[in-house]
C-alpha positions in Angstrom: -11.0 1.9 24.7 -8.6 4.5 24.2 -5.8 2.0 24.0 -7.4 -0.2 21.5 -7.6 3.1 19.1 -4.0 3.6 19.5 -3.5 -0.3 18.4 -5.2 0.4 15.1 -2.3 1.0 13.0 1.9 0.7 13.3 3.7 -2.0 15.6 3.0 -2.6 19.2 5.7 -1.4 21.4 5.3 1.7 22.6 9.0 2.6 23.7 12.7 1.0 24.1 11.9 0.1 27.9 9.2 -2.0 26.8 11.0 -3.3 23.7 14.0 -4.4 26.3 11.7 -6.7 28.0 10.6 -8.5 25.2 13.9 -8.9 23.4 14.7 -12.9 25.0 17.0 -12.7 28.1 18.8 -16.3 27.4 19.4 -15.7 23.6 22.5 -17.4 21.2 22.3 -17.6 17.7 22.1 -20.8 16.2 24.3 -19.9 12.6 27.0 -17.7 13.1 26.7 -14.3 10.8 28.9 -16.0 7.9 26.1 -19.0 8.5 23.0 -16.8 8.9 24.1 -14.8 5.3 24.1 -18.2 3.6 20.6 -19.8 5.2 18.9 -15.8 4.0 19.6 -17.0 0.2 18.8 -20.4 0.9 15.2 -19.5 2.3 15.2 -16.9 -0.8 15.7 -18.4 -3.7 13.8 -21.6 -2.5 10.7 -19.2 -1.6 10.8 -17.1 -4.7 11.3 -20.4 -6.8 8.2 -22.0 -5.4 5.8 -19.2 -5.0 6.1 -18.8 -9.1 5.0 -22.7 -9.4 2.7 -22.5 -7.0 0.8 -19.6 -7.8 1.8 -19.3 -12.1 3.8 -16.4 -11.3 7.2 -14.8 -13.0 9.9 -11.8 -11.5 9.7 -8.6 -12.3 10.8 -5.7 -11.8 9.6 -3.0 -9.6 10.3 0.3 -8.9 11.6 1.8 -5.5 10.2 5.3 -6.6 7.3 6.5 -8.1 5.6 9.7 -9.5 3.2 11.5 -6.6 0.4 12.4 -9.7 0.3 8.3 -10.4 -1.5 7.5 -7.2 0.2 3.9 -7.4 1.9 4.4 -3.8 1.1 2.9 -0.7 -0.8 4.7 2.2 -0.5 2.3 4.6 -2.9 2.8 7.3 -5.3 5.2 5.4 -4.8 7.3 8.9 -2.0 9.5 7.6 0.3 8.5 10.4 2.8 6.9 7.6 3.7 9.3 5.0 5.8 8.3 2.1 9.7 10.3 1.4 8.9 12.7 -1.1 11.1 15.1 -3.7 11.6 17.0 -6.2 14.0 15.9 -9.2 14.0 19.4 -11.1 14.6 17.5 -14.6 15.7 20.2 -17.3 16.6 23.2 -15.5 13.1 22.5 -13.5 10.8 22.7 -17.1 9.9 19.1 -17.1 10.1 18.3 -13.5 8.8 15.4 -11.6 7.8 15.1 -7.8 8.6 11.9 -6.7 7.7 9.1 -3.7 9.9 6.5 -2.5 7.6 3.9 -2.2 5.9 2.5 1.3 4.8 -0.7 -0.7 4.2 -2.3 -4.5 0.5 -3.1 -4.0 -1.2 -0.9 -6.2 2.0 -0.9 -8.7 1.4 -4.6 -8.8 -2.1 -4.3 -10.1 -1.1 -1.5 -12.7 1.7 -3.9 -13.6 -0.9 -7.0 -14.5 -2.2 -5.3 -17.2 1.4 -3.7 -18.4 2.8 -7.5 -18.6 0.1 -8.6 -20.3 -1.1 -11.5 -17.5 -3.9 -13.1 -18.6 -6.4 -15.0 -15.5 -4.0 -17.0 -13.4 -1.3 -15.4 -14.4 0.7 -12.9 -12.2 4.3 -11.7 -10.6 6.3 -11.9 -8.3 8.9 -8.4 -7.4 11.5 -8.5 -5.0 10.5 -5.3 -3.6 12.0 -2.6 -1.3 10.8 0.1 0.4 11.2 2.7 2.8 8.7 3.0 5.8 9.9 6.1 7.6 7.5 6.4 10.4 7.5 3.1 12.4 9.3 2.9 15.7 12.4 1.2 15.0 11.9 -2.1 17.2 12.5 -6.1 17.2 10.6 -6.6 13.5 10.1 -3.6 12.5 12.9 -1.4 10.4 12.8 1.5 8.4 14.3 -0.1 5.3 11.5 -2.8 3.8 12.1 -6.1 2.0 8.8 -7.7 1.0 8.1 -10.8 -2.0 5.1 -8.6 -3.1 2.9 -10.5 -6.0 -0.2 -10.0 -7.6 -2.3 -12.8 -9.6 -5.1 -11.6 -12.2 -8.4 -13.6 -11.1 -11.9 -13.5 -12.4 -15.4 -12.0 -10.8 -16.1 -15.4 -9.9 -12.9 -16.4 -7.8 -14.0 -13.2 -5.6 -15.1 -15.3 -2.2 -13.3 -16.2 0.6 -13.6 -20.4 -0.5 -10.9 -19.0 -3.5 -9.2 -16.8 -0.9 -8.1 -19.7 1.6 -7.0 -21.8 -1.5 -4.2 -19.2 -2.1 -3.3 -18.5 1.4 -2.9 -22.8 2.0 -0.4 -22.7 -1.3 1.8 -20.0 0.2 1.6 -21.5 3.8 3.0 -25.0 1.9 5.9 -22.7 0.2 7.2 -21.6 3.8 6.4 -24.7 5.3 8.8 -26.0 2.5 11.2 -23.2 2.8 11.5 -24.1 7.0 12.2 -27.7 5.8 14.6 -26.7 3.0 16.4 -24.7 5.1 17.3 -27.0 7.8 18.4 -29.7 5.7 21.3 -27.6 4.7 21.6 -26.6 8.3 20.4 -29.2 10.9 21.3 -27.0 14.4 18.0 -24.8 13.5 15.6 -27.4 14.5 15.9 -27.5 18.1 13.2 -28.5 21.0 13.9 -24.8 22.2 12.3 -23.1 19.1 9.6 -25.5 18.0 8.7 -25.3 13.8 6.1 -24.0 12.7 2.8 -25.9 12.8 2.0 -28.1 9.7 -1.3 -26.6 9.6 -2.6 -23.2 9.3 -5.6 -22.1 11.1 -8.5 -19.7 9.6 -9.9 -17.4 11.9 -12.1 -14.1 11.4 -10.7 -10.6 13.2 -14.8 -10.6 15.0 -14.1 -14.5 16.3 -10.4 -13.2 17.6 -12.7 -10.0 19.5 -15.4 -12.3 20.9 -12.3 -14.3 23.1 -10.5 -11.2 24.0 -13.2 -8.4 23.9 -11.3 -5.9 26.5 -7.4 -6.4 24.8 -5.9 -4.2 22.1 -5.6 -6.0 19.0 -1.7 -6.7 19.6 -2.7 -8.6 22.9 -5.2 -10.3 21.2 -3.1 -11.5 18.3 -0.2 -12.3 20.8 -3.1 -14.6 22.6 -4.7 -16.4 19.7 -1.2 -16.8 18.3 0.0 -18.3 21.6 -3.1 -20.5 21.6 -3.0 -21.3 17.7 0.7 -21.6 16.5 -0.1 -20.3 12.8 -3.4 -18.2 11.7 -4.8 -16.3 8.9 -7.2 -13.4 10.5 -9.3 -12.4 7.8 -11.9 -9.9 7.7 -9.5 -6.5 8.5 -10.9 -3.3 7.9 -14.3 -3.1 8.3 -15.4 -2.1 11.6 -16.0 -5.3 14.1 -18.7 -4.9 17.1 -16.9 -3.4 19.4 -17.0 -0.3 17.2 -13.1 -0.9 15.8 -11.7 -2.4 13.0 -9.3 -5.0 13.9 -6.6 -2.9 12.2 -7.0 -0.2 9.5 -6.2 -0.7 6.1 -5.7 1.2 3.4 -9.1 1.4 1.3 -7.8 1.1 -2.3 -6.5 -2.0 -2.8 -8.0 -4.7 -0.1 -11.2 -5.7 -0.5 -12.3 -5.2 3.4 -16.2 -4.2 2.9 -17.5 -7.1 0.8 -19.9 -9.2 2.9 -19.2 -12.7 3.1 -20.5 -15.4 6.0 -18.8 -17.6 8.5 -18.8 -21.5 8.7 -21.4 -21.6 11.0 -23.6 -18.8 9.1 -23.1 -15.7 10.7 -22.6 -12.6 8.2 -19.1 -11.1 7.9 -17.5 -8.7 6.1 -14.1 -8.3 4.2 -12.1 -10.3 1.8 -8.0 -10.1 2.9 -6.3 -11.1 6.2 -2.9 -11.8 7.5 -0.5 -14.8 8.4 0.3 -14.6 11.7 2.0 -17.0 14.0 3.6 -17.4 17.2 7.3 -16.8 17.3 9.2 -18.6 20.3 12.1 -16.8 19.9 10.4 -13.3 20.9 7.5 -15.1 22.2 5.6 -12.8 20.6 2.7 -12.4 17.7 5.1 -12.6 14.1 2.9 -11.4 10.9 4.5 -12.4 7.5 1.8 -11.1 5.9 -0.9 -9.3 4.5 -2.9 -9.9 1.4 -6.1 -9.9 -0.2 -8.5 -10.1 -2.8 -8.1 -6.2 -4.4 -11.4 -3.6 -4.7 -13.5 -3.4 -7.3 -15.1 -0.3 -8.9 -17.9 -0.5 -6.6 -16.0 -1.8 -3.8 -13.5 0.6 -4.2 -16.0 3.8 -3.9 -17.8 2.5 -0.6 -14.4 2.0 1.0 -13.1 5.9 0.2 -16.6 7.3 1.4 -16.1 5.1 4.2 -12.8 6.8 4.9 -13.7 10.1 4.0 -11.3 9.8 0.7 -13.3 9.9 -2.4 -11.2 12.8 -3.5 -8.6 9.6 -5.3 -10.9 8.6 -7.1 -9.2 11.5 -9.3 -5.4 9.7 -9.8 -4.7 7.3 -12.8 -4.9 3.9 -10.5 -8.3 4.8 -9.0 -9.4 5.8 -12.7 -8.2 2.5 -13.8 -10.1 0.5 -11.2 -13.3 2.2 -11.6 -13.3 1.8 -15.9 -12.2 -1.7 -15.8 -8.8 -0.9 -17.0 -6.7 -2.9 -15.3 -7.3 -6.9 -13.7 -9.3 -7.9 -11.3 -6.7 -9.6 -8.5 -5.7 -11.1 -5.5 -2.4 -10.2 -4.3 -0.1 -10.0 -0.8 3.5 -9.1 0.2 5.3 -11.6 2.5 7.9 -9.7 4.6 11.2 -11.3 3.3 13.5 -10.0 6.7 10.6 -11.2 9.0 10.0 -14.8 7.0 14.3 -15.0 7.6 14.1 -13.9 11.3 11.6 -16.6 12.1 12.7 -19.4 9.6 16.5 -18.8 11.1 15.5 -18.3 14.5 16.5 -15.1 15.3 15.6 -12.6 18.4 15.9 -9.4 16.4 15.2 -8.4 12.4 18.6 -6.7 12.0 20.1 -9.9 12.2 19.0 -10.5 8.6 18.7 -6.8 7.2 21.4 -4.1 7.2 19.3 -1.0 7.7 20.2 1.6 10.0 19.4 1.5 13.8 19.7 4.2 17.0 22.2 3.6 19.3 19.8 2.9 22.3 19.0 -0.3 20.3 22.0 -1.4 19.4 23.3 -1.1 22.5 20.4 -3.1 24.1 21.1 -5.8 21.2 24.9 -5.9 22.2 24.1 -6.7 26.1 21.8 -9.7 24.8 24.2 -11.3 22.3 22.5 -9.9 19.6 24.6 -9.6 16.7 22.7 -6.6 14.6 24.7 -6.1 11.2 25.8 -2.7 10.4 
């Protein structure tokens, strides 16, 4: 049990001798790095372009750093294992100064931003955000520098439910769907028996259901072995704590909705509106999330999760204020990893194939042995 409370937050390797086993043995790039640079703003601009149709959303722009006070940055994993960069610009000699955060992640931004736009319901944006995420081990898909699509889609009380939920996951699983297609019309040597597409259809399956087939795994196992099994999943239902007396993951408990009660297809009661796309990557063969979203808190959803986590004392910052007066737009919003969505879509063995970011020597010697071209 131990294990699986280690595996509640961050990536899953737990050290560079495991990650050199799972980096692919047999690997060669299918675009050369002149090639790859070109298919990475093909699979952009084709997935930016049809998220905005698909879900009525326009670009804007976002910030990389934000005031500490605001409370608009992201915690992460609500376990303070991943604390944000933080300093001190001393503006005018230090008499109007400002303590600032680079920012982890644009959710609760997005939500502020609704409202600041003007979006009216069904309306919402779409950033093209980066971030810094100091604190992960530095591995196959994970890097310190972070590239996400991150929207956010003002909804009403009624849209709340998980029916409303899977209609927006099915419209972004159509845009990568179309971006994989897109991509390898413009270059034909990335569909290849060797690295199958993904699946044409995604399947919807709750964190508890994922538990029941692999009660005694760590929730990386288990996501490696329904992914396996399943191709392409949306686990829903992460947060709230499943029977075995563990979340599936934590989350952070301001912005997804994770203690709502909802019920299954066959009528069993459940609990949490958000979840992640995850599916099975045969380069790495290995679980690949491209991401997490969800249905955001409301004022009363919003409370039970921070008493829950023993974090009521936000309720004090501007965002948590707005949320609990009805300031600001009830939404449903996500950020799609845009290095991850390359490295799968391009068929790639390691992140920094797509991403310049910075990387310890250890690993970029391991990536040199394998024919891994990292950029630097």
């Amino acid at each position: 049990m131990a294990d699986k409370k280690a595996d509640l937050a961050g990536p899953g390797i737990g050290d560079y001798a495991e990650l050199e086993k799972i980096l692919p043995q047999d690997y060669n790039s299918l675009l050369s790095p002149k090639e790859t640079q070109l298919a990475t703003y093909a699979v952009k601009d084709y997935i930016e372009e049809n998220m905005c149709k698909e879900l009525n959303l326009i670009r804007v722009t976002v910030p990389l750093i934000v005031d500490v006070e605001s409370g608009v940055n992201d915690m992460l994993d609500r376990d303070g294992s991943r604390t944000p960069i933080q300093f001190h610009i001393s503006n005018d000699h230090d008499k109007n100064p400002i303590d600032a955060q680079v920012v982890q992640a644009a959710t609760k931004w997005k939500r502020m931003a609704l409202k600041q736009f003007g979006m009216g319901i069904g309306e919402g944006l779409l950033t093209d955000m980066r971030a810094v995420r100091k604190d992960y081990l530095l591995d196959h898909d994970h890097s310190a520098y972070v590239d996400q699509w991150d929207w956010e889609l003002a909804i009403t009380k009624e849209q709340r439910n998980l029916k409303f939920l899977k209609e927006v996951v099915q419209k972004l699983w159509k845009v990568l769907k179309g971006a994989e297609a897109h991509v390898q019309e413009q270059f034909p040597q990335l569909k290849t028996e060797k690295y199958p597409d993904l699946p044409d259809e995604l399947t919807f399956i709750h964190a508890e259901d994922i538990l029941d087939k692999y009660p005694d795994l760590p929730r990386k196992q288990r996501e490696t072995e329904i992914a396996k099994e399943l191709g392409a999943m949306f686990i829903y239902g992460i947060g709230w704590v499943l029977k075995d007396g563990y979340p599936h993951e934590m989350r952070a408990a301001d912005y997804d909705d994770w203690v709502t009660e909802t019920t299954s297809e066959d009528g069993r009661p459940m609990h949490g509106l958000n979840g992640d796309i995850l599916v099975w990557n045969p380069v790495t063969k290995r679980r690949h999330e491209l991401t997490s979203m969800g249905i955001r808190v409301t004022a009363e959803t919003l409370k039970m999760q921070l008493e829950l986590s023993n974090q009521l004392d936000m309720l004090k910052m501007p965002y948590h204020q707005a949320i609990v007066n009805d300031e600001i737009p009830l939404s449903i919003g996500g950020g799609i990893g845009q290095s991850r969505t390359f490295m799968l879509l391009l068929k790639k063995a390691h992140i920094g194939e797509v991403s310049a970011t910075v990387w310890p020597k250890i690993l970029k010697d391991m990536c040199k042995k394998k024919n891994i071209f990292v950029i630097e």
